[in-house]
N, C-alpha and C positions, 0 to 999 in steps of 0.2 A: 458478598460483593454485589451492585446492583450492576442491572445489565451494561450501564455505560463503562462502569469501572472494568468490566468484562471486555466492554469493546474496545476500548483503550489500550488495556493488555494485549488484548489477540495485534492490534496495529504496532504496539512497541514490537511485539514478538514477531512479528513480517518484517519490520524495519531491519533489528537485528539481525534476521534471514539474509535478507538485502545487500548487507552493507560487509557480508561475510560470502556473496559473490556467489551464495549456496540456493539456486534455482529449487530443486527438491525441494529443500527447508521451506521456500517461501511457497510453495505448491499445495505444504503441510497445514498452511492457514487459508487458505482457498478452500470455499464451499466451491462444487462445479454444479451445474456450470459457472463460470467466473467470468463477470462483464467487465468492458470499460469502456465508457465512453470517450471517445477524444474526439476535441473537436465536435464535430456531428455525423461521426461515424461510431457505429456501434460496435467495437470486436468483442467475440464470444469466446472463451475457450472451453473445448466439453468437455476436455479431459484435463491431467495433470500434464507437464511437459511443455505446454504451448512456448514458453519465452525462446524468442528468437536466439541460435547459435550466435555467438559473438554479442549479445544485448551490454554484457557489463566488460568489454574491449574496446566497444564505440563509444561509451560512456569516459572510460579511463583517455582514451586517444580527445575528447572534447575538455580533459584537465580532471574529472572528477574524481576525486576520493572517497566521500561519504555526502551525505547529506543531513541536514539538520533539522529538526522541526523546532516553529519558533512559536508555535500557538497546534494546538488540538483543542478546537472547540464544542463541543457537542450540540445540535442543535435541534434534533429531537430525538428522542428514546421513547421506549416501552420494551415492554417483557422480551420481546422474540428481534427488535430490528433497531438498530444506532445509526443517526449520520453524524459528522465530524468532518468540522470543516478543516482540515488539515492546512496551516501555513506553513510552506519548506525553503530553505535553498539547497541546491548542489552546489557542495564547495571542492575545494581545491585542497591538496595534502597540507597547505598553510591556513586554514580554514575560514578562505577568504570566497565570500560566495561566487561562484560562476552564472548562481541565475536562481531567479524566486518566484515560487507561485503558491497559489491557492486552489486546491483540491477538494471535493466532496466524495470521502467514502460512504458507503453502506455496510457496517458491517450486522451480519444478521445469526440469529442461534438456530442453528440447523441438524437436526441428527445427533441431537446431544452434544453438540456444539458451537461454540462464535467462531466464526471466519468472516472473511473480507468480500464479502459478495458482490459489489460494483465498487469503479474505482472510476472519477470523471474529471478528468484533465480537458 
């Protein structure tokens, strides 16, 4: 596999975490520390654990079901670090979108592994 087909993987396999409501599981694809910028705020998390109690009850109470990617683009690679401009919506149990954006992850090979190293909403 070359590194982007890696990074790709590791982001299918956090989604899949995600959308199965399993905070852990998506922990299990986080390098720590694990960024994200939103906005032009930087939040850090140092350890596993960080997602806010209730994160995917607020989500559900705003309509959403899952979420879709409509483009993974990669748009630079090498051996150790992938960004991917990730295109999504959050949709609705009828899988009508609630709302669309465009994302920049980093995912990076760390420790004998790919995880999601910054996430920039």
């Amino acid at each position: 596999m070359t590194s982007a087909a890696d990074a790709l993987a590791r982001l299918a396999a956090f989604t899949e975490r995600f959308h199965a409501r399993d905070a852990a599981g998506m922990d299990a694809h986080l390098p720590f520390p694990h960024a994200m910028l939103i906005g032009g705020r930087l939040v850090v998390w140092k350890t596993p654990g960080q997602l806010p109690a209730g994160y995917f009850d607020d989500l559900a109470a705003q309509g959403w079901a899952r979420s879709t990617y409509h483009e993974t683009h990669v748009v630079l690679a090498d051996d150790r670090k992938v960004h991917v401009l990730v295109d999504y919506s959050r949709d609705d149990a009828d899988g009508r979108p609630l709302s669309r954006h465009q994302n920049l992850w980093i995912v990076t090979f760390e420790s004998g592994r790919w995880g999601v190293k910054l996430r920039s909403y």
